[in-house]
Structure formats: C-alpha cells, structure tokens
N, C-alpha and C positions, 0 to 999 in steps of 0.2 A: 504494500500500500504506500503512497506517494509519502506521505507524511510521516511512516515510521522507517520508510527508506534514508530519508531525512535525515533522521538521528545516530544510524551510523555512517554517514558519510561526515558529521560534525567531526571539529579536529581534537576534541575531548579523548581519544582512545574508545570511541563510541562504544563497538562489539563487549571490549574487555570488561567495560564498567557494567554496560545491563547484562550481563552473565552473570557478575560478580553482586549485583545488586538482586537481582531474580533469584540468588542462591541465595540470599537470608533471608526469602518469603518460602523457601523449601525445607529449611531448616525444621528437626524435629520440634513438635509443640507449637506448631504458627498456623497450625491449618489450613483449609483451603478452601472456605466457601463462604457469599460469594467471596469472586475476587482470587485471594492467593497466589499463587503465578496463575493459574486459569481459574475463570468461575466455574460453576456448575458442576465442582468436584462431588455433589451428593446434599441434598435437604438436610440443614440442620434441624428440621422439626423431624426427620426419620418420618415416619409413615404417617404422622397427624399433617391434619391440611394445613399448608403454613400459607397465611393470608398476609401480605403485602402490600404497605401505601406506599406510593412513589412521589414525593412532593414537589412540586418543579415551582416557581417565586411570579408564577403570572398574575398578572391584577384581576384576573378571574374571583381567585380567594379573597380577594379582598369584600367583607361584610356576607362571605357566607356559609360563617359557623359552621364549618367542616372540622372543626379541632376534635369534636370529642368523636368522630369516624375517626380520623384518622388515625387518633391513637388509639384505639381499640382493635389494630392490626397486630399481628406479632411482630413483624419489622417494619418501620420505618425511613427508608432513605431522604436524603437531603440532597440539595447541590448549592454548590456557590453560594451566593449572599445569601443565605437561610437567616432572617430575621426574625424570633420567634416573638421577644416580651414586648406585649402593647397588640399583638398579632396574635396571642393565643388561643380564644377563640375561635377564629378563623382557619389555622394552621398546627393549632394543636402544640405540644410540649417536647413530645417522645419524637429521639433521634439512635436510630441503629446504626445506620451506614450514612457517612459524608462520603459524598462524591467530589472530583476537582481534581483540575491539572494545576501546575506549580502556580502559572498565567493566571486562569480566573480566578484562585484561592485570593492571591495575592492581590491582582486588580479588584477583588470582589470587597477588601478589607480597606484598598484606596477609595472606592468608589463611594459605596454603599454604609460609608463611618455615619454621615451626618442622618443616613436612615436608621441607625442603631443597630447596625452591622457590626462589633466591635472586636467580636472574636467569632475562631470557628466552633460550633458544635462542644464540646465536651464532658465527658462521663466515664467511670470505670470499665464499661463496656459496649461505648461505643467502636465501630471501627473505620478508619480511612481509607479511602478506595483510591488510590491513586489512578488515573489514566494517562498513559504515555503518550504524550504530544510532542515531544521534546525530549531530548536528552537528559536536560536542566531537572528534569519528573525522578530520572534517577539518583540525579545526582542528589536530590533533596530526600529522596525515598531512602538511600545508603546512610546520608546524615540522621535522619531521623530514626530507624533502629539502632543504629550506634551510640546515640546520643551526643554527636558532637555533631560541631560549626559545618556548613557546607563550605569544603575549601576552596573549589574554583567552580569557575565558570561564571553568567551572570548573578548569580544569588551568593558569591563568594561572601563569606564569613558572616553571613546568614543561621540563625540560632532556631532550629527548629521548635524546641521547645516554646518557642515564644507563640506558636500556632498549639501545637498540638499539649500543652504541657506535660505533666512525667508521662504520657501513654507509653506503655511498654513495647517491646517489638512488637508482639502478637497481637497488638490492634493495628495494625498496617497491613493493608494487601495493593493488589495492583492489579488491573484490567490483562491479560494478556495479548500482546499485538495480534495473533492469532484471530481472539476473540472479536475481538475490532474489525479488524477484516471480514472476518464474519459475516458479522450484524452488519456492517456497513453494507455488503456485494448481496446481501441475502434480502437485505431489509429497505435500506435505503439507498441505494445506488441513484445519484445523481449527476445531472450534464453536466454539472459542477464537477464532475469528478476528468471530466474530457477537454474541458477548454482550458487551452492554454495559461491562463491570466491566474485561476486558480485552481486549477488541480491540485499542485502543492501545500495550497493551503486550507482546501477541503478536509474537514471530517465531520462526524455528526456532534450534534450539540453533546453538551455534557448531560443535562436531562434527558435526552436521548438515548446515550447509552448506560446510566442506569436505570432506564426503565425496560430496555430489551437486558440488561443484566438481572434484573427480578423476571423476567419473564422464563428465564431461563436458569432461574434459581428456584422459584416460588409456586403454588397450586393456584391461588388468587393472586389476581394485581388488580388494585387499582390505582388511577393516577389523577392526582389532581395539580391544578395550577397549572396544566397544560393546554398550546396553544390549539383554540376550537375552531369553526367557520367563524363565529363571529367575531374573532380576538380584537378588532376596532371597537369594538364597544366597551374593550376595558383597558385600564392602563397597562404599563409595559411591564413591573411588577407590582403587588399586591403589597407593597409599604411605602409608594411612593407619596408624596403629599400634594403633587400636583397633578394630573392626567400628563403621560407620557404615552404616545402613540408606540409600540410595539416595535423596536428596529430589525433590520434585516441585516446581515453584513453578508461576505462573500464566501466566506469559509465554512457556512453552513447552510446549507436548503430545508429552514423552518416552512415551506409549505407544503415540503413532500414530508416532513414528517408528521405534518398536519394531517396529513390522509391518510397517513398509515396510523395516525391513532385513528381517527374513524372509522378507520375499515376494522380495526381491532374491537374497538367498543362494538361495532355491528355485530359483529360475526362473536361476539360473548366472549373474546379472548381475555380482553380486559374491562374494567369500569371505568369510562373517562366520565369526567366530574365536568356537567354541561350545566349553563346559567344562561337565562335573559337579562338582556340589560335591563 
C-alpha cells in the first residue's frame, strides 16, 4: 500500500525499526486483540456476544443522549479528539480502545485544547491502538513500551508519558499494515487511491478503521458520531461551539465511506446512529 510503502523507504533504518518495534507487541503477556501486531487474533468475550460502540466526534452526537447506549456496550472505542466532560450525556464516559496515529493524536491535542480536549483517554485498562501512517507511529510506539524519550526523528525527545501516562507495555497495540491493506482494497478502495496528486497520501480515516477493526473483532457494532447522508445538517464535531461545516481533505474519501456505513447499517451488519436535524 502506497502509504506504508512510504515508511520504509524513510531514511530512519525504516524495515529495522518496525521489526524491532512489532517484536515488543509479540512479546509474551501483550496479547493480541484487537490490535497486537494483527487484530482479530480471537474474541476476548470467548463465546459471549461481545457488543461494541464505535464512537467517531461528528456533530451528529451533539444533544443526543446516546451516552448511556453507548456505555452499556462491552467495549468502547474512541479516536482522536474524544472530548468526553460537559459531553457526557451525549457520548457517554466508558473508553476501551483509543484509536490514533502519532499526527492526529498530537494535532488533535493542538487543535481541539480550547474545546476541552486536554488529554488522551486514560484508565488502568484502557488500551492504545496505534495505526501506522508513518514511520514516526513506531518510533513513538518503541518509546512508549520502553518508557523512554523518543530519540529521533520528528517527535525527537518527545516524553511519551506525557500522552499516555504510567500505561504499561501491554496496553499498547498497533493496527497491522496487512490489516490496513485489507480493509482498505476490500472495503474502501478509492480513485483517491489512482490519481497521481494523492495516492501517497490516501488512506482511510482513523474512525474508519476502527470501526472495520470492531467489525472484525466484535459480534455487534455499533457506530455513532458517524458521517450520515445528511452530515450538513450538523456541525463538523459534536463539541464545537460554533456550527462548522464538515471538511473534506484529500487523503481521505469520507463519502465512500459514507456509503459503506449505509450499506452496512442496511444490510444489519452494523447500527449506524441516524438523526434529523
């Protein structure tokens, strides 16, 4: 895939480090689901139906009181600026899995401060889902079960801890590029993926792929705060204080993945969480 091709041609020692980094999510007692080096390693509910909410930050949620669905799931995923207090109602409390590349973690903590974004996620067993966009995902994913500074590259002397605090190794996992490739060619293959301008910097959203990563972890999904036909009718996320129209960028095709949550919600795959304005 374009994007994970990418990371080992960086001048980092690419290949050496995500081996080296992939072996400490292999390592005994780190498990493997989701997530680990691959997801879908086997149900941690074992044979009970393990029901799943996927929460993605569209201004959908915004005023409606989905919090106490949502946490009445067994797992709950998160991604990026997950704003919970003053939002609890709406989005509920309970976080199992944070999703996020090195990028939006960190743009999501610049951006979204003054919406009361101030940290990511945290709990004794919660766990972090890395996705590899970048090299930079290792390099920070190697620092982070270590417990030390990230030493090179852009996030150089970078203190993990200051995101994730004491979490132990074994709350850390990572998307595998495998996987990625996957759900991308299987699920959302876009012309984005053909034209020259961005190929490279195609891949699917981050809500995106943890919600095809519960899909293929979990018996139920459902998904809220995801983008619907009508997503003009609500702002771009669900804490903003002004109405913000919904952006589009280049590197990701939110309208095909708009149809493939409806096709899914059709077809009873999954629960997409639909609102009138």
């Amino acid at each position: 895939m374009p994007f994970f091709r990418n990371i080992l041609r960086q001048s980092w020692g690419g290949g050496v480090l995500v081996e080296a980094s992939l072996f400490l999510l292999t390592s005994p007692g780190l498990g493997d689901s989701p997530g680990g080096a691959s997801p879908g390693g086997g149900s941690p509910g074992g044979d009970r139906c393990l029901r799943c909410a996927v929460v993605g930050n569209g201004g959908i949620l915004r005023g409606s009181k989905q919090g106490r669905a949502i946490d009445g799931h067994d797992y709950v995923f998160r991604v990026n600026g997950a704003v919970l207090r003053g939002f609890e109602e709406d989005v509920g409390t309970k976080t199992s899995f944070y999703g996020f590349t090195t990028n939006t973690m960190k743009n999501s903590l610049r951006r979204y401060r003054e919406d009361g974004f101030y940290s990511v996620p945290r709990s004794h067993s919660l766990k972090y889902i890395f996705i590899p966009s970048d090299l930079r995902d290792y390099v920070m994913l190697s620092s982070a079960t270590r417990g030390r500074s990230v030493p090179f590259g852009p996030d150089r002397g970078d203190r993990p801890w200051r995101y994730f605090g004491d979490a132990p190794p074994s709350a850390f996992r990572m998307l595998h590029p495998e996987f990625i490739h996957y759900v991308t060619h299987s699920f959302l293959e876009s012309p984005l993926m053909l034209h020259p301008s961005t190929r490279r910097l195609f891949m699917p959203s981050t809500g995106a792929l943890m919600l095809l990563t519960a899909l293929h972890t979990c018996h139920q999904v459902s998904a809220f705060g995801f983008i619907t036909e009508n997503f003009a009718s609500f702002s771009d996320h669900y804490y903003d204080s002004v109405h913000k129209p919904l952006r589009f960028f280049s590197n990701h095709d939110l309208r095909l993945e708009q149809r493939l949550w409806e096709s899914l919600h059709q077809r009873g795959v999954i629960t997409l969480l639909h609102r009138d304005v």
